[in-house]
VOKOLDO-707229 format. One record per residue (C-alpha): residue number from 0; residue in three letters; x, y, z. Coordinates in Angstrom, 1 decimal. Example, Ala and Ser with C-alpha at 12.3 -4.5 7.8 and 13.67 -1.06 7.14 Angstrom:
<sites>
SITE   k   r     xx     yy     zz
SITE   0 ALA   12.3   -4.5    7.8
SITE   1 SER   13.7   -1.1    7.1
</sites>
This chain:
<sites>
SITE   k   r     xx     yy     zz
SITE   0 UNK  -32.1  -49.6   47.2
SITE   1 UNK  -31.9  -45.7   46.1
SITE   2 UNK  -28.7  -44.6   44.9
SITE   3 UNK  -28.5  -41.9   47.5
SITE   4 UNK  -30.0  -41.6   51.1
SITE   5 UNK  -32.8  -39.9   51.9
SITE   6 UNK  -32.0  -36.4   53.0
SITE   7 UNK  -32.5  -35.6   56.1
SITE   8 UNK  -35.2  -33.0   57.3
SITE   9 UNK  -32.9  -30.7   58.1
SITE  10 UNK  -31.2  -30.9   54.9
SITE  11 UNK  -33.6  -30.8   52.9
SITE  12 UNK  -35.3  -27.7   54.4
SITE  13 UNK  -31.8  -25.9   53.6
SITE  14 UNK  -31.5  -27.6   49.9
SITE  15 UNK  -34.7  -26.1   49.2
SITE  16 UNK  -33.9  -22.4   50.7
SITE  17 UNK  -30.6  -22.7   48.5
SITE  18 UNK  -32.6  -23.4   45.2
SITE  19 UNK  -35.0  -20.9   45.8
SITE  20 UNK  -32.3  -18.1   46.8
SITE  21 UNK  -30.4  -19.4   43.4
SITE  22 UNK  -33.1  -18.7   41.3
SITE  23 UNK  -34.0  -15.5   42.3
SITE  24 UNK  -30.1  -14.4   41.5
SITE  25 UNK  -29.8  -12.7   38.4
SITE  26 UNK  -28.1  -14.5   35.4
SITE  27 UNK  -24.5  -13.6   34.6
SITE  28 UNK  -23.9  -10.9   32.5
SITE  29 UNK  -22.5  -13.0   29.6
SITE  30 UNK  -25.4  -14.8   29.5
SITE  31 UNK  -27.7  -12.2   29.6
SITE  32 UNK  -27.0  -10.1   26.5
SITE  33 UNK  -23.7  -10.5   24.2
SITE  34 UNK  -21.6   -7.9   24.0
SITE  35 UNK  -22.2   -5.2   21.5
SITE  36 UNK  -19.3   -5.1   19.2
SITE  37 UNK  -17.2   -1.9   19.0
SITE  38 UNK  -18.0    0.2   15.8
SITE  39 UNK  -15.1    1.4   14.5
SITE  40 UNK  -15.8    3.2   10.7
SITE  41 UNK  -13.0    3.3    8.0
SITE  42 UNK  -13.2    6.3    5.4
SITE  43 UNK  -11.3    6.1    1.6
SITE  44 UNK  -10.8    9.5    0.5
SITE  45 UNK  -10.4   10.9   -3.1
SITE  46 UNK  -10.7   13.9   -5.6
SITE  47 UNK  -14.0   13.3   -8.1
SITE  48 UNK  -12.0   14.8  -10.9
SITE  49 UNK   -8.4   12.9  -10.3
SITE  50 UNK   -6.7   12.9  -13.0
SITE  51 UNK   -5.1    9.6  -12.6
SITE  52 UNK   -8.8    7.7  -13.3
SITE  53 UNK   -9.5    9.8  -15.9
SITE  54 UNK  -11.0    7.2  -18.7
SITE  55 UNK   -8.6    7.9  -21.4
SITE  56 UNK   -6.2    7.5  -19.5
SITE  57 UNK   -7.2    4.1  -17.5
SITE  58 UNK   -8.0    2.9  -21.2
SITE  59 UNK   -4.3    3.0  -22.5
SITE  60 UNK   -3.3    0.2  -19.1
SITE  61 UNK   -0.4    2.0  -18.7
SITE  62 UNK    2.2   -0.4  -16.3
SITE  63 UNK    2.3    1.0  -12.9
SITE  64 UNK   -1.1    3.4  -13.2
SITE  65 UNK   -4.3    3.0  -11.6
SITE  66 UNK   -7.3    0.9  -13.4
SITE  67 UNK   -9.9    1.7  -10.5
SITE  68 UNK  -10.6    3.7   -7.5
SITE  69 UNK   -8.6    2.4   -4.4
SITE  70 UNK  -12.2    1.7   -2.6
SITE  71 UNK  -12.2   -1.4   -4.7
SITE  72 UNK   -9.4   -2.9   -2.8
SITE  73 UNK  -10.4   -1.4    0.3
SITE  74 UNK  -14.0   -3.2    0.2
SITE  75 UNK  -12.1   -6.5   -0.5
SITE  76 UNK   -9.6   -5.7    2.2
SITE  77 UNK  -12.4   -5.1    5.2
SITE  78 UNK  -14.4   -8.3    3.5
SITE  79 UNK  -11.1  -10.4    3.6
SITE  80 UNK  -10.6   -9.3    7.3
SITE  81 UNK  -14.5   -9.8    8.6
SITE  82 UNK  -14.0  -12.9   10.7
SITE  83 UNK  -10.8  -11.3   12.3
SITE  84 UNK  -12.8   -8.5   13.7
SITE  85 UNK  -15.9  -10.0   14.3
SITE  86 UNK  -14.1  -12.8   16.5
SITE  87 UNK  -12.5   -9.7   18.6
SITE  88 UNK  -15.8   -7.8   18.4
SITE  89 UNK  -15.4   -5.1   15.8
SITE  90 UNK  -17.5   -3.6   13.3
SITE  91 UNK  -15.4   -2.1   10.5
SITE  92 UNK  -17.9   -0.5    8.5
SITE  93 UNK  -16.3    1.6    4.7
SITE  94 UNK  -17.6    4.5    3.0
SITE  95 UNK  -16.1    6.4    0.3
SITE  96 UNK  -15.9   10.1    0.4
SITE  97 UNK  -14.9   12.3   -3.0
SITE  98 UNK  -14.0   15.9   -2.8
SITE  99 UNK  -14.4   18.2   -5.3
SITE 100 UNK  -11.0   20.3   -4.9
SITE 101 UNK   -8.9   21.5   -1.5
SITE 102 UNK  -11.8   23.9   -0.7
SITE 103 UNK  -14.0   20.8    0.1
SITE 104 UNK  -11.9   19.5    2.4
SITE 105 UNK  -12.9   20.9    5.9
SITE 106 UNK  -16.7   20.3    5.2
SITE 107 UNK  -15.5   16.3    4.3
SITE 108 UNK  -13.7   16.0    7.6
SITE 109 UNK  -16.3   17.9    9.4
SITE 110 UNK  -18.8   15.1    8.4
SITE 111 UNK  -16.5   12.7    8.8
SITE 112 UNK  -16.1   13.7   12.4
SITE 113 UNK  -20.0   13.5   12.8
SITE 114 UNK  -19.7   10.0   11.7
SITE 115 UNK  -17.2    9.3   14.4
SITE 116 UNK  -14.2    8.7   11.8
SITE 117 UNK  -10.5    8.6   12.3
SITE 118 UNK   -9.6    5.8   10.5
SITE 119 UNK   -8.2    7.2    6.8
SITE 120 UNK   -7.5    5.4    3.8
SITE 121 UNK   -6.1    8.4    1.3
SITE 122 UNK   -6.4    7.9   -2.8
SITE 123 UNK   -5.3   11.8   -3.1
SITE 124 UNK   -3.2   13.4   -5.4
SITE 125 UNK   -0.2   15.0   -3.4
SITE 126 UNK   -1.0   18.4   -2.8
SITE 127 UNK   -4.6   17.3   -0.7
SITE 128 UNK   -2.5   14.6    0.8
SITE 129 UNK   -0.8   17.3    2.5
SITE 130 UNK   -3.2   19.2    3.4
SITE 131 UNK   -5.2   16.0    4.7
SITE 132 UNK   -2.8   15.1    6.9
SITE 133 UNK   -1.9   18.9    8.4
SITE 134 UNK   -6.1   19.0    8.6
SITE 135 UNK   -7.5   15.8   10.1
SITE 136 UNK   -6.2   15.4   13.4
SITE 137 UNK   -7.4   18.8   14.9
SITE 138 UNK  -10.2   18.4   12.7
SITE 139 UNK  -11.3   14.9   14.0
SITE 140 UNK   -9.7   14.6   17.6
SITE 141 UNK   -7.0   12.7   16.5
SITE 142 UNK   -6.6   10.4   13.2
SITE 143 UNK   -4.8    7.2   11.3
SITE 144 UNK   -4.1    8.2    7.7
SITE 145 UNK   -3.0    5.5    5.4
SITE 146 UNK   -1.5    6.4    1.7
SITE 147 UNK   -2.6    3.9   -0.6
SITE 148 UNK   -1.7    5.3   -3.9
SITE 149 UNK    1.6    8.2   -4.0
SITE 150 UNK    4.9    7.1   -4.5
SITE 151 UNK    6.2    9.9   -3.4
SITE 152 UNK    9.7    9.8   -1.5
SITE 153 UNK    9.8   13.2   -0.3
SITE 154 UNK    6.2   11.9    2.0
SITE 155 UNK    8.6    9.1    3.7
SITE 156 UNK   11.3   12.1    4.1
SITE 157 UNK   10.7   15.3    5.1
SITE 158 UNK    7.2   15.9    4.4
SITE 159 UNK    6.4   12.8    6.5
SITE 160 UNK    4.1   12.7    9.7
SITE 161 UNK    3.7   10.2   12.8
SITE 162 UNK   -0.1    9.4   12.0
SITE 163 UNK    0.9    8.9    8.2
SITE 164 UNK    1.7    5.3    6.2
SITE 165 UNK    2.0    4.2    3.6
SITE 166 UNK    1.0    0.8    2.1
SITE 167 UNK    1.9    1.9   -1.5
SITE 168 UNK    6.2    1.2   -2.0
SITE 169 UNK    8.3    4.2   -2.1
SITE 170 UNK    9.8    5.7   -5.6
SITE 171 UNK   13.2    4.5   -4.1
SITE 172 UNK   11.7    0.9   -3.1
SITE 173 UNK   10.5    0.4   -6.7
SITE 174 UNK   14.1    1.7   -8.2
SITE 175 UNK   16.3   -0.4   -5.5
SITE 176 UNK   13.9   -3.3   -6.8
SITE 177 UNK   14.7   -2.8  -10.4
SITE 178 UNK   18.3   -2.3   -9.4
SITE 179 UNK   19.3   -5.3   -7.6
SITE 180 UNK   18.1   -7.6  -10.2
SITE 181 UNK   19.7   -5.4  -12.7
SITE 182 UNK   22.8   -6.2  -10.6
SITE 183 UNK   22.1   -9.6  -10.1
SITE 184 UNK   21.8  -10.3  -13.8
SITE 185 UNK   25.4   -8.2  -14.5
SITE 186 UNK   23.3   -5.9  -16.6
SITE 187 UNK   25.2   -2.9  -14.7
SITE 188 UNK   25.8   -0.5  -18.1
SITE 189 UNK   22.3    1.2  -18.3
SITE 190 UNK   21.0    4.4  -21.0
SITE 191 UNK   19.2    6.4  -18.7
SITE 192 UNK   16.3    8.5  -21.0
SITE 193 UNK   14.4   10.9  -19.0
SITE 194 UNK   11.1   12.5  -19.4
SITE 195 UNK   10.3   15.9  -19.4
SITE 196 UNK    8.2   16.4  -16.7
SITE 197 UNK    8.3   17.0  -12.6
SITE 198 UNK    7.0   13.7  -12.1
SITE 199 UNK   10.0   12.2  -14.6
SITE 200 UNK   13.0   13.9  -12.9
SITE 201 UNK   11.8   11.9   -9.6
SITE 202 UNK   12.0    8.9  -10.7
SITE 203 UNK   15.5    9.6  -12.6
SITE 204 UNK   16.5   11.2   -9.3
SITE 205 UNK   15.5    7.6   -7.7
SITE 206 UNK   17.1    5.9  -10.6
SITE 207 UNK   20.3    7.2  -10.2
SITE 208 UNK   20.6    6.7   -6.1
SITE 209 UNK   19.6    3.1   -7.0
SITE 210 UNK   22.5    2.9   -9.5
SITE 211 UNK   25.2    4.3   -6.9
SITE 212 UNK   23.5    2.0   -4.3
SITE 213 UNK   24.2   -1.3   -6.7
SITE 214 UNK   27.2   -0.4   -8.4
SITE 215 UNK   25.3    0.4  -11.6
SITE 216 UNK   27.1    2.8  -14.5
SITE 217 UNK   25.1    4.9  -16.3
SITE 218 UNK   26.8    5.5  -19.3
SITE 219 UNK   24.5    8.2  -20.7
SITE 220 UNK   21.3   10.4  -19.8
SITE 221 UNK   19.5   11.9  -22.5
SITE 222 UNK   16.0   13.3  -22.9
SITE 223 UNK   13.0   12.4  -24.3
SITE 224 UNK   10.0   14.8  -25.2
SITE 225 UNK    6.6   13.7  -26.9
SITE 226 UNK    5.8   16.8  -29.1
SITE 227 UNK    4.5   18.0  -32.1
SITE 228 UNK    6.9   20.7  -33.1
SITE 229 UNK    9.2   19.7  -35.9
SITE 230 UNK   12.3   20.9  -34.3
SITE 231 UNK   12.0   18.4  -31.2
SITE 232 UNK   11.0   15.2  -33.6
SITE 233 UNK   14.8   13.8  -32.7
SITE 234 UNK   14.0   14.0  -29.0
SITE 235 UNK   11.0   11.4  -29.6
SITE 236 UNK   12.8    9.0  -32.5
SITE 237 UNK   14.1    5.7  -30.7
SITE 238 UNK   16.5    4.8  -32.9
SITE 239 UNK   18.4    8.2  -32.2
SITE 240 UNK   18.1    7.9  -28.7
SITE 241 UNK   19.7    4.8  -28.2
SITE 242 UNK   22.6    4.9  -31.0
SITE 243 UNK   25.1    4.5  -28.8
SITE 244 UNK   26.5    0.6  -27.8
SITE 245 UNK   28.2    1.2  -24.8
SITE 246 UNK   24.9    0.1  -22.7
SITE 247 UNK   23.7   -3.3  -21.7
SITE 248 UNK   20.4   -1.9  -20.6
SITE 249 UNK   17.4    0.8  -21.5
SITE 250 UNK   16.0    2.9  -18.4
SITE 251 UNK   13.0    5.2  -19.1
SITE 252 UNK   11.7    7.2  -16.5
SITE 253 UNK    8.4    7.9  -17.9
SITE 254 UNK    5.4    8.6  -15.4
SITE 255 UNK    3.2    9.2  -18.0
SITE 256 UNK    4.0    6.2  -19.5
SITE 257 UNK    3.4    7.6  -23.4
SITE 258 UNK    6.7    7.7  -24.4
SITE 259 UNK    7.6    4.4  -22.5
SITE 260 UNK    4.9    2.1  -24.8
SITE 261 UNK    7.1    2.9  -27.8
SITE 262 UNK   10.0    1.8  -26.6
SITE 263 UNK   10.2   -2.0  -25.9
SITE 264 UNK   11.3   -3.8  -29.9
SITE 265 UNK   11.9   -0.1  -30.7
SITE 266 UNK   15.9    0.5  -29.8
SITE 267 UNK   19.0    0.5  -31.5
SITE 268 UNK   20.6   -2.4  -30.6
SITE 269 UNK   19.2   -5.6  -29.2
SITE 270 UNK   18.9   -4.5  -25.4
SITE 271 UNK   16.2   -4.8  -22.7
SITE 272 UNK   14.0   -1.8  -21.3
SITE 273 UNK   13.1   -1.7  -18.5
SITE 274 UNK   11.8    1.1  -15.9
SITE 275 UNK    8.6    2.5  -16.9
SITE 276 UNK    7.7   -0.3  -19.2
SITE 277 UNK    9.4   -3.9  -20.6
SITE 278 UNK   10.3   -4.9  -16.8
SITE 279 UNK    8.9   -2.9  -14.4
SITE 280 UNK    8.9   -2.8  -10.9
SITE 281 UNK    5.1   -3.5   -9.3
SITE 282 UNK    3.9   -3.8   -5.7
SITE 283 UNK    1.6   -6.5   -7.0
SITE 284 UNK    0.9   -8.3  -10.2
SITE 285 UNK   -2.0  -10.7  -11.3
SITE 286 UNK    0.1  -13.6  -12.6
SITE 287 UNK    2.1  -14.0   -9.2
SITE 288 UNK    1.5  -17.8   -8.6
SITE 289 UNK    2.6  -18.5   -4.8
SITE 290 UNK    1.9  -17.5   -1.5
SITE 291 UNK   -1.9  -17.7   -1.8
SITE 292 UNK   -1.8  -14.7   -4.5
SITE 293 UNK   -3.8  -16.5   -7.0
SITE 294 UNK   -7.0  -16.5   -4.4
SITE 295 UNK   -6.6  -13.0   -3.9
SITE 296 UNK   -6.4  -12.1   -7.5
SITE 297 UNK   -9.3  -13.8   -8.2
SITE 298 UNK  -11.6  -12.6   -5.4
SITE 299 UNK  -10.7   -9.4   -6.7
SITE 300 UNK  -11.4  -10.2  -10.3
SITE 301 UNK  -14.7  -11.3   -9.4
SITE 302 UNK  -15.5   -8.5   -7.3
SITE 303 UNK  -14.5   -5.9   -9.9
SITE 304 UNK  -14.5   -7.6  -13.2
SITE 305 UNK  -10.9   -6.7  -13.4
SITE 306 UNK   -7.1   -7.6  -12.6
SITE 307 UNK   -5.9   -6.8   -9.3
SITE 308 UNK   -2.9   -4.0  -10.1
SITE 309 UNK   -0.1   -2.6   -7.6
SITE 310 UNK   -2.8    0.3   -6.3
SITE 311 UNK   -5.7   -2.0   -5.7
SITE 312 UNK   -3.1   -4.3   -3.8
SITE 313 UNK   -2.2   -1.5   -1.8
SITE 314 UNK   -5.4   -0.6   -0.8
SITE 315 UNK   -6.8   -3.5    0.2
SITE 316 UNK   -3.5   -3.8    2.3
SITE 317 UNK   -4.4   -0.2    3.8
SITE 318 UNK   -7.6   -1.8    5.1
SITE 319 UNK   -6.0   -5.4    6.2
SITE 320 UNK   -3.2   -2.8    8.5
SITE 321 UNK   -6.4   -1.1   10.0
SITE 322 UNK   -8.2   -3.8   10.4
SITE 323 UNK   -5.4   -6.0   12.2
SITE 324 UNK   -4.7   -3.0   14.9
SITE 325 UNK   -8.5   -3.0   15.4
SITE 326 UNK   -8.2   -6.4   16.1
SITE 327 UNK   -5.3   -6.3   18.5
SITE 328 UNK   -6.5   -3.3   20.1
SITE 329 UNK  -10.1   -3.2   19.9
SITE 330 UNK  -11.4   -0.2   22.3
SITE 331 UNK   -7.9    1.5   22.1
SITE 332 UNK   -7.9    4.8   21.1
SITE 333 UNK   -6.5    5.7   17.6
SITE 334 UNK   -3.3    7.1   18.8
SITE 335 UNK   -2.4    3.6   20.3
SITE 336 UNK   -3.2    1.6   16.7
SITE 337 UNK   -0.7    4.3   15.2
SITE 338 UNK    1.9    3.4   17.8
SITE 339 UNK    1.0   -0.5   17.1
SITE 340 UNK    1.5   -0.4   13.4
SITE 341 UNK    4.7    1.7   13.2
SITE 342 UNK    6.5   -0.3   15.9
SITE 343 UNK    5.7   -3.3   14.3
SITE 344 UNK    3.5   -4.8   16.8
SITE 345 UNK    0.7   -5.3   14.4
SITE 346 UNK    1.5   -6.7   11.4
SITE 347 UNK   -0.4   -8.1    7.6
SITE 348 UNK   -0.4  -11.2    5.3
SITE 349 UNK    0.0   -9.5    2.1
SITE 350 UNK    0.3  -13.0    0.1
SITE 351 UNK    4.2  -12.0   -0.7
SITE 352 UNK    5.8  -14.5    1.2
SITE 353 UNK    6.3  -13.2    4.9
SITE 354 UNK    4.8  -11.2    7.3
SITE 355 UNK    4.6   -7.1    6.6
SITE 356 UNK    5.1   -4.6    9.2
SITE 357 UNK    5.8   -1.0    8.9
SITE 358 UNK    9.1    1.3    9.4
SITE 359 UNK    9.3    3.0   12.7
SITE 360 UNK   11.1    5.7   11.1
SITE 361 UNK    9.2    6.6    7.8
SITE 362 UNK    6.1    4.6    8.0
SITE 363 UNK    6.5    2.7    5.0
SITE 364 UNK    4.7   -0.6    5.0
SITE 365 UNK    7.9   -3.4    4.7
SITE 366 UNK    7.2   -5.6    1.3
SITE 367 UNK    8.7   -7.7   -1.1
SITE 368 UNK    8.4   -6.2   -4.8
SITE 369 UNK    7.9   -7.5   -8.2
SITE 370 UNK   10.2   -7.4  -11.2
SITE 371 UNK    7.5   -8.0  -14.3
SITE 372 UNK    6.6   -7.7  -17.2
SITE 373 UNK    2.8   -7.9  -18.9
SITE 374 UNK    2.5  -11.2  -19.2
SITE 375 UNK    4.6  -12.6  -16.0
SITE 376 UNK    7.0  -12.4  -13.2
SITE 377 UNK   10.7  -12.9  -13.1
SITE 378 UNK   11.7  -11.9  -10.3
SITE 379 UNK   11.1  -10.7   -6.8
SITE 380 UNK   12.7   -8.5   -4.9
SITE 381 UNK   15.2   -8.2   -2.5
SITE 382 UNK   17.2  -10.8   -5.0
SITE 383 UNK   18.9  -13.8   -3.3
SITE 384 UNK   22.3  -12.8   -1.6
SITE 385 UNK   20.8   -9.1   -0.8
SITE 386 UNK   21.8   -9.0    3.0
SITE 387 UNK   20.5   -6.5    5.4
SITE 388 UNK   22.1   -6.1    9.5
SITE 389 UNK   18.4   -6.4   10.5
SITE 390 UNK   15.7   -7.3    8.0
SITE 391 UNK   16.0   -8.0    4.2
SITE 392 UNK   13.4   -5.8    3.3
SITE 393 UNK   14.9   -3.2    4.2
SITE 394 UNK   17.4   -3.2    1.7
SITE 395 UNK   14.3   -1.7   -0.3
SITE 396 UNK   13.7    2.0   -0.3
SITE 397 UNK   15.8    4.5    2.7
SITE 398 UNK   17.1    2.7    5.6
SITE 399 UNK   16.4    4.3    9.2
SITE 400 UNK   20.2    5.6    9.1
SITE 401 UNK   19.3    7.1    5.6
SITE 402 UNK   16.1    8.9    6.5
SITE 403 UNK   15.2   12.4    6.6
SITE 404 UNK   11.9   12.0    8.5
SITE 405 UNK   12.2   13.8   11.7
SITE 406 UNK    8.3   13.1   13.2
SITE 407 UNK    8.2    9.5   15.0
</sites>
């Protein structure tokens, strides 16, 4: 006996007109075709001739400097977050862009425009900074910028913008870093020597708000200078410089990073340097063993054929924030990513530990920050027992009550 009745005329007739009315219907649309993914290009910035990857200068490894171009984190960065956006259907494509001085600026955004850009990673020195971020949102109908490679406090403060971040810490993050484990150690009596130059008195300037922040004393401040002339030759002798014993502690505030090489083994007395080289404060650093960093370091090492530093770090973190707002907002405009990454609503992994969002109020990127040396690191900051009302990171760098950034 059949498993099922034979239909009735009548039924059957209709079965038939239903199967040939269903396959004349056109096939859903998912079916059809799959959806074209969004294309959403991502631009790194920077000046041909920057000084900071000069090869002289790259060559001497100075702690805290550059050793590569910040598209070489970026490039990791997109490749790192591929499966992100190609699950949400984005297309993230990178291309590097170098200027030749302020003049070619407009033509760069111009043809950036044409290529549908307004996603920014910036590796400028400060001055185009500025002007990149006063230029590019007229210029390209709106725009993200992201600094991946100024420390600069006064671009947090009041040279800051809404559609600026920054993935690179703040000079005050990296001296409130140094300073609590300074404090945590009871190393609180510190010889502050301070270099000659601009760049120099900002990070003293830092230095000292750290101090007063962490109860640290500075029992003297004297400068240095790297000269020729025979009648500054005390200014650059080490011994000289740090004759006194009151301090527990050597600061040098050294952006060039010269004077600070000579240094370390090179004092008075028996005392630690730290600042601009012994231990240093670094937004990354290759020997960090937890949180996934060794994968990341070695990625990058294979990629580049060198160590991943603080700026490549940055940068590739510059491209993980754009990449995660693409992915949470896909066919948002870029004015809504801005708005999701400095309210916190997007956030990174950065392989620190936890989660990294950025400040409403200044745009930094929010990150944990290495005490190291060359060889290792000892500690990570904020130090056990650093408490904060609201999140412990913020103990890091100017607080929201702190801040002179008026643009949110």
């Amino acid at each position: 006996m059949p498993l099922f009745p034979r239909l009735s005329p009548f039924f059957a007739t209709l079965f038939a007109i239903l199967s040939a009315v269903l396959s004349l219907a056109p096939a859903p649309a998912a079916a059809q075709a799959v959806a074209r993914p969004v294309t959403v290009p991502l631009a790194v910035i920077g000046l041909s001739d920057d000084p900071r990857y000069a090869s002289r200068r790259m060559e001497r490894a100075y702690p805290g400097h550059p050793a590569g171009r910040a598209i070489d984190g970026v490039k990791l960065g997109a490749e790192d977050s591929a499966f992100e956006l190609e699950a949400a259907g984005v297309e993230m494509p990178v291309r590097e862009v170098l200027i030749n001085d302020a003049a070619g600026l407009p033509k760069a955004l111009a043809e950036l425009k044409a290529a549908k850009v307004q996603h920014i990673v910036a590796d400028l020195p400060e001055p185009l900074l500025r002007q990149l971020v006063q230029t590019a949102p007229a210029a390209l109908g709106g725009a993200l910028i992201v600094n991946a490679g100024l420390d600069h406090d006064s671009l947090r403060g009041a040279q800051c913008a809404p559609h600026l971040l920054h993935t690179y810490p703040s000079r005050a993050m990296l001296s409130d870093a140094l300073a609590q484990y300074l404090a945590a150690r009871n190393w609180r009596k510190v010889l502050l020597l301070a270099g000659p130059d601009a760049a120099d008195a900002l990070q003293t300037e830092a230095f000292q708000r750290s101090a007063r922040r962490y109860g640290l004393k500075v029992t003297q401040q004297k400068p240095f200078k790297l000269t020729g002339d025979p009648r500054d030759r005390d200014l650059a002798n080490t011994r000289l410089l740090t004759g006194e014993r009151e301090h527990e502690v050597v600061a040098v505030m050294d952006a060039n990073g010269e004077f600070a090489r000579l240094l370390p083994y090179a004092t008075q007395w028996p005392r630690p340097v730290v600042g601009a080289n012994g231990l240093t404060a670094q937004p990354w650093h290759p020997q960090w063993e937890r949180n996934g960093g060794p994968q990341l370091s070695r990625r990058f090492a294979k990629q580049e054929n060198r160590p991943l530093l603080g700026h490549d770090w940055a940068a590739w973190a510059a491209a993980k924030a754009v990449a995660a707002a693409l992915v949470d907002a896909p066919r948002a405009p870029v004015a809504q990513h801005i708005q999701r990454l400095r309210t916190g609503q997007s956030y990174i992994d950065g392989f620190k530990g936890p989660r990294l969002s950025f400040r409403a109020w200044d745009g930094q990127l929010r990150q944990p920050i290495f005490l190291a040396h060359g060889d290792g690191v000892v500690g990570l900051a904020p130090l056990d027992g650093v408490l904060h009302p609201k999140d412990v990171l913020d103990t890091l760098g100017v607080d929201e009550a702190e801040t002179a950034c008026k643009a949110r």
